[in-house]
N, C-alpha and C positions, 0 to 999 in steps of 0.2 A: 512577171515572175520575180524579176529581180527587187521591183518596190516592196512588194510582199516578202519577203526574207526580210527588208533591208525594217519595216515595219515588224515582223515577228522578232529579229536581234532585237529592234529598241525595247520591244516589250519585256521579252525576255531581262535585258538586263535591267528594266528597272525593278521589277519582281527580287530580284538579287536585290540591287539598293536596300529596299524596304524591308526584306528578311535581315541583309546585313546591319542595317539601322537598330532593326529590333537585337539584334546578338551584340553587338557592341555598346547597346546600353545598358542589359541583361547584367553582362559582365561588370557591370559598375558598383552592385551593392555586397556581391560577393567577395570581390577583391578590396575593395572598403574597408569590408568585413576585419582583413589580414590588416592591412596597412592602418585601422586606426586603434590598433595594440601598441605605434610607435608616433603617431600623429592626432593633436586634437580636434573633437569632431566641427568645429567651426574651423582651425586653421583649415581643414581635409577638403571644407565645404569651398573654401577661398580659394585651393590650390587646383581642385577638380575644374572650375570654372575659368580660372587664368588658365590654365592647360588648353581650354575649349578655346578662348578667345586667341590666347598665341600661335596657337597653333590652323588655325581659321584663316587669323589674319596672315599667317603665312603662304599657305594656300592662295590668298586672294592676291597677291604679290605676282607670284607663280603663274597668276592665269589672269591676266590686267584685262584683254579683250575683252572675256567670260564676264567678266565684273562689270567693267564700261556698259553692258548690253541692259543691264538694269535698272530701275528706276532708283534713285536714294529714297531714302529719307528728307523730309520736309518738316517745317515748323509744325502743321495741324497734326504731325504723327506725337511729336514732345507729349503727349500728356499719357497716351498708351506708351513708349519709350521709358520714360520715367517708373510705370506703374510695372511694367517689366523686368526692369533691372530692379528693383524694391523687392518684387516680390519672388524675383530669383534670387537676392539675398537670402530670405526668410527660409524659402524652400529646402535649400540642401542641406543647411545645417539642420533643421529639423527631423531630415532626412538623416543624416550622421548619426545624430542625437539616439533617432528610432535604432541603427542599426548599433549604435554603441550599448544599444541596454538592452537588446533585444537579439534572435535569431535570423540570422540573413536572408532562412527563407521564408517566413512570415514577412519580412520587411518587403521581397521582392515581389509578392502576390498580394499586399494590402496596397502595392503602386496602383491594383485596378481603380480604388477608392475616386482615383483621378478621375476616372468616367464620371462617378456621381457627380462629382463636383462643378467639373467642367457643365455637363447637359444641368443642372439644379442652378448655375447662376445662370447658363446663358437662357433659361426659360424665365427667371425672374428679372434679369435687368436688361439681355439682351430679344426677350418677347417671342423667342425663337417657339416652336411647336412640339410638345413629345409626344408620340406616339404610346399606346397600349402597353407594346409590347418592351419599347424604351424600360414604362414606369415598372414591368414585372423583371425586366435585369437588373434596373436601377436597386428594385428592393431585394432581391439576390444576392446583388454586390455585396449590398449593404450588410444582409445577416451574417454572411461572409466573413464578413469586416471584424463584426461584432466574436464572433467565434474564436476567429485568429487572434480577437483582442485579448483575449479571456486567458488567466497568469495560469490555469491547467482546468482538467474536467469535473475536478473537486471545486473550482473557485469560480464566484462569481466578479472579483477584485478585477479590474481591466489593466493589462501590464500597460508601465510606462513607456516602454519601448511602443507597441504597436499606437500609442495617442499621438508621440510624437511622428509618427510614420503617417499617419492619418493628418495630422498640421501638416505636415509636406502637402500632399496631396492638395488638400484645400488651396493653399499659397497656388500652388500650378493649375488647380484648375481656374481660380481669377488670373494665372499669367496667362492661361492659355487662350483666355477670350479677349488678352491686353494684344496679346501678340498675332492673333487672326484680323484686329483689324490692321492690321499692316504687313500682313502678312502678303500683299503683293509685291512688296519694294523685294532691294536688295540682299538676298539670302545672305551675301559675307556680311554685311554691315549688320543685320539682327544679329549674326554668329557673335561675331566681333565684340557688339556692344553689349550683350548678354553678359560674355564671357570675362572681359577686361573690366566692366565696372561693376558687376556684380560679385566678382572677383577680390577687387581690391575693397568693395563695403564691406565684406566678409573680414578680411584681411586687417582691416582695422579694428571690427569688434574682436576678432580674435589679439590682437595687441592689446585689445582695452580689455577682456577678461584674463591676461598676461598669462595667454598658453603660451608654452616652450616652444619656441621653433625646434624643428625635428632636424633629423640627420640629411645633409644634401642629398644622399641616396633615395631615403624617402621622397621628399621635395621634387627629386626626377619623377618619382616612380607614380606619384600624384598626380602631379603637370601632366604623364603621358597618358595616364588614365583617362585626365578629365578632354584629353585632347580626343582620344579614339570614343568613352563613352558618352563623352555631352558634345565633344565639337562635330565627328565624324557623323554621329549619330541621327543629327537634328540638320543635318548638309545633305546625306544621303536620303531619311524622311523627305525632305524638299524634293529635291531630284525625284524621287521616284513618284512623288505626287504629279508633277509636272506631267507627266505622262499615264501614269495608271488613274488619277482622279483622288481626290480627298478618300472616297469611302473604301476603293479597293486598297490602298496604301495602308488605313487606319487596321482595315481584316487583317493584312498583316501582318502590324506593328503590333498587334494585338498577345500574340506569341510571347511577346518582352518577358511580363511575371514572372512565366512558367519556365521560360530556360534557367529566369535569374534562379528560380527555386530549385530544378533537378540542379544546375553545377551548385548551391548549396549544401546539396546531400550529396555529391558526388567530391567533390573535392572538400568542403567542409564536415563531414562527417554527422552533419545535425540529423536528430533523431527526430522518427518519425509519431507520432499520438494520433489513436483515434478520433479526437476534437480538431488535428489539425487535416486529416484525408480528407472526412463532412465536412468542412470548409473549402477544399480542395475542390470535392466533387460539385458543392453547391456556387464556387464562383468558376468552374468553368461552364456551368448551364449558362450563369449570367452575363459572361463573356459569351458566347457563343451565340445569344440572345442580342446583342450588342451588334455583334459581325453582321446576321442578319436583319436586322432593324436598319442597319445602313447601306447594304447592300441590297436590298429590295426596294428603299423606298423612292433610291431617285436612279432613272434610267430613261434613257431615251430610243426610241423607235420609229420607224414610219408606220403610220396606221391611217388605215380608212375609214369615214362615219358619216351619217347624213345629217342637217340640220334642219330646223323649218326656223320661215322667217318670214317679216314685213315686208312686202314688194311694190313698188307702185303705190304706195299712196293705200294699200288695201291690205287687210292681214287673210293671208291664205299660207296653205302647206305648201311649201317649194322644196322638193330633195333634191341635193349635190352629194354627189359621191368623189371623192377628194384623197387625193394623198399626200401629205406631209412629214417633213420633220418635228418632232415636238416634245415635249418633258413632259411623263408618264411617273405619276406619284403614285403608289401604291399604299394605301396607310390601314390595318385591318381589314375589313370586308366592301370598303369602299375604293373611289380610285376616281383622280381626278384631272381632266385635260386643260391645259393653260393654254390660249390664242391671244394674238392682240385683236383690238380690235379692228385696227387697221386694216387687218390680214381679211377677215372676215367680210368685211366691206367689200374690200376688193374680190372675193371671189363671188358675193354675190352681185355687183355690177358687170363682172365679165357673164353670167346668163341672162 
């Protein structure tokens, strides 16, 4: 009895984690929003990301054992490493960019754009599979995209704001396939080095296009932002995957857009258009399409089945009835069981 609690608390709090993940990054493009009326959108991009990395690596200080327990980084990880922090340069300020010429809450709900992106390289370069139902969220998203990109219901003209909110997106979804293959090492040290040299790339094209450094108030008020929504955020996502599984953590994190959007209209006062609710309505099917495509498709069970097979030297029908552990793919109207072969062998020499 007592294992079982001590297993429902872990769960329980990692559910937390991953809700909290998603709210703490939520809050990043709204408060943005305010702070880059006094801050430029590349320095904001620099300072969000030092905030993540100082603040991380502070943390990893704090908790030396926790850290030791991890594998680093190695030389064959340097080329995703590199392509990571490059392309977490490119991101946020693009990110800025969209949110500086555009509405907070369109900016927070074209983040989904990221799915496309992410599933549409990692099935061309990384040869991964999409499913049916993937490709009818993927095009979802997409029209989604397209709607919220559109400067009012009279124009077909695509606002600046939401392209460059859309380049974000792209830039993170090839980070985000830089940073899964290394994504087993150590969680401070990807924090760390996202945040710190991504950070200061930023930091220097903002000197080279001679934005003004802003007021040290600001400069807090950014550092602590980019600490709770990029540092805490992408700490607590880890963690909670660790336990709940990549696809229950992602259903989640899924949430992110949508808070970003209501605290938009709720503390920002952005109004609402008919062109932007059909948008609304149309990328929460395709999220929703998304949560389930990943949460059905991989799960495991014990299940029973019989095979027929080669015996002796002679082909005849031999049933075994059998029960196992095993990964149960479900994809459309089909569904398919993985064994080694090994395994198989073995159970039919034991009849």
């Amino acid at each position: 009895m007592g294992e079982k609690r001590k297993t429902m608390t872990t769960k329980v709090r990692a559910i937390l984690f991953a809700f909290l993940a998603a709210v703490f990054y939520a809050i990043n493009v709204p408060i943005s929003k305010v702070l880059l009326a006094h801050v430029g959108p590349t320095t904001m991009a620099a300072l969000l990301y030092l905030g993540a990395g100082i603040g991380i690596g502070g943390l990893s200080l704090m908790n030396r054992n926790d850290r030791e327990m991890a594998e680093g980084l190695s030389k064959p990880d340097l080329p995703y490493v590199l392509g990571m922090i490059v392309l977490d340069i490119a991101a946020p300020i693009f990110l800025m960019l969209g949110v500086s010429h555009g509405t907070s809450a369109n900016a927070s709900l074209l983040g989904n754009f990221e799915i496309v992106a992410t599933t549409i390289i990692a099935l061309f370069i990384f040869k991964e599979a999409v499913s049916k139902r993937l490709w009818l969220a993927i095009a979802l998203i997409t029209l989604s995209s397209i709607l919220l990109s559109l400067e009012g219901t009279d124009s077909f003209q695509f606002s600046s704001g939401s392209l460059f909110v859309i380049a974000a997106t792209i830039c993170w979804g090839f980070e985000n396939n830089c940073t899964r293959k290394i994504s087993s090492k150590s969680t401070y040290e990807i924090v760390v080095l996202k945040g710190i040299f991504s950070g200061l790339g930023s930091l220097v094209i903002a000197l080279v296009l001679h934005e003004k450094m802003p007021a040290i108030r600001y400069v807090i008020a950014a550092l602590v932002l980019g600490f709770v929504s990029y540092g805490l955020s992408i700490f607590l996502y880890v963690r909670a995957q660790n336990v709940l599984g990549a696809a229950k953590t992602s259903a989640y994190y899924a949430v992110a857009p949508f808070i970003g959007a209501l605290l938009s209209f709720v503390f920002l006062k952005e109004s609402l258009s008919w062109t932007y609710l059909i948008a609304l309505t149309v990328m929460i099917v395709g999220s929703v399409l998304v949560v389930v495509d990943t949460l059905i498709r991989h799960h495991a069970h014990l299940h029973s089945h019989t095979f027929t097979h080669t015996h002796d030297g002679t082909t005849h029908t031999h049933t075994v009835t059998h029960s196992h552990e095993h990964d149960h793919i479900t994809t459309d109207e089909k569904h398919g069981h993985h064994h080694s072969v090994k395994e198989l062998e073995n159970e039919m020499k034991t009849e």
